[in-house]
C-alpha positions, 0 to 999 in steps of 0.5 A: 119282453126281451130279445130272444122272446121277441125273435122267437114271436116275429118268427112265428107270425106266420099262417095258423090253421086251427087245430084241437089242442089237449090242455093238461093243467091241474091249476083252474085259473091257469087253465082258463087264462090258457084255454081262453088264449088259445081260442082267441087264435081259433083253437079247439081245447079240450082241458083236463085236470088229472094226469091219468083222465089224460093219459086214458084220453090219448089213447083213442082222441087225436090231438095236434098238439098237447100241452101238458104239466108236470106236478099232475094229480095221480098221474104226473106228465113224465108219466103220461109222456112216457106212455105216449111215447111208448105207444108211439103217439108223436103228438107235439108236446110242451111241457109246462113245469114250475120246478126248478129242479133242472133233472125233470126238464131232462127227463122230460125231453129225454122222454121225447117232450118237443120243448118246455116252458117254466112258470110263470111264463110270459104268455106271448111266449108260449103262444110262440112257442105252441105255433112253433110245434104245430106248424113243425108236421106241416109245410109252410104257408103264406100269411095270405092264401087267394084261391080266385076272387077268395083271401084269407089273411091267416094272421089277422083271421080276416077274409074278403071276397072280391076285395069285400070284407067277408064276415065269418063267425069264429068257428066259420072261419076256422071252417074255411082255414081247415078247407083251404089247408086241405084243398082237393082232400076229403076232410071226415066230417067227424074230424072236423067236429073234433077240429071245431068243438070240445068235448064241452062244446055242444056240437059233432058233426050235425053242426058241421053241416049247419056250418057248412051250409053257412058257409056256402051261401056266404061264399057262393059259386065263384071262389071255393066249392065245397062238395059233398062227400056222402057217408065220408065228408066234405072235399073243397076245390077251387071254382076254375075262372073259364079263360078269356078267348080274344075275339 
């Protein structure tokens, strides 16, 4: 990995909330490698293969992030971006191409693509370079959040309650990521199961509730409440510590 990439990965090794992320990629076994990658960081991706499915999708499912080819089937990705753009949707957008041709990265950025990445690539790369456009909408935020006896270390995807290891399955802890980076907010349930699942997935939002409810017993009363909001969601506050009187 030389310099710059290295710059560019110390950078970002900062907190990552999950996030459902629209993968556009013609080439299966690229896809997978990519998908699988993205997952391991807690990601949800949803994958398409063809430009125009894609560009259909945008236009009723909200994504935080799109990472989109440009050599697509019947529809490439400046045409997709174009119609993204045109409608008005900002999702953050990384334009993958193979093409050396210089004129297609200008146009995709004068098109309003975030940034590009020319393959092959090194996947430490592009991992940075996705963290970099999802946290840019967002402020940012320690690697280690603590909300009473409750610590989340974003970086290692580690939790512990009352200096305890707190061991969360994969979709548990992005569970607890999401609620802790809306703290106070009612989260619509039917955007956490979109934040949790792809469309492949089996799960919405009866599932949610499963894991809600999960996460309740294995956090108790003392550190996190996660209340109920009926016909909406769920809001999450922290559980006040009563202050110490001196007798």
């Amino acid at each position: 990995m030389d310099e710059a990439v290295a710059r560019l990965v110390l950078w970002t090794s900062i907190c990552e909330i999950p996030m459902r992320i629209l993968l556009v990629e013609d080439n299966p076994d690229l896809a997978d490698a990519v998908t699988r990658r993205l997952r391991r960081s807690g990601h949800t991706v949803d994958w398409e293969q063809d430009g125009l499915r894609a560009s259909g999708l945008l236009e009723y499912e909200r994504f935080d992030l799109v990472v989109l080819d440009i050599g697509l089937p019947r529809l490439d990705g400046i045409g997709v971006l174009s119609r993204m753009r045109e409608r008005g949707d900002a999702t953050p957008t990384l334009m993958l191409t193979a093409r050396a041709d210089i004129e297609d990265r200008v146009n995709a950025l004068d098109l309003g693509a975030d940034d590009y990445l020319g393959k092959p690539f090194d996947f430490r790369e592009f991992e940075a370079r996705c963290r970099v456009l999802l946290r840019r909408p967002r402020a940012q935020a320690a690697s280690v959040v603590r909300i009473g006896p409750l610590s989340l270390d974003h970086a290692a995807r580690r939790a512990t309650l009352h200096e305890q290891p707190l061991e969360l399955p994969r979709r548990e802890y992005s569970l607890l990521e999401i609620l802790v980076g809306q703290l106070g907010e009612v989260i619509d349930k039917q955007e956490l199961a979109n934040r949790l699942f792809g469309f492949h997935d089996v799960g919405g939002p009866n599932a949610v509730e499963l894991y809600v409810g999960r996460l309740r017993k294995r956090l108790g009363h003392d550190a996190l409440r996660i209340s109920t909001v009926r016909g909406v969601g769920y809001l999450a506050e922290a559980v006040e510590t009563p202050a110490a009187h001196d007798g």
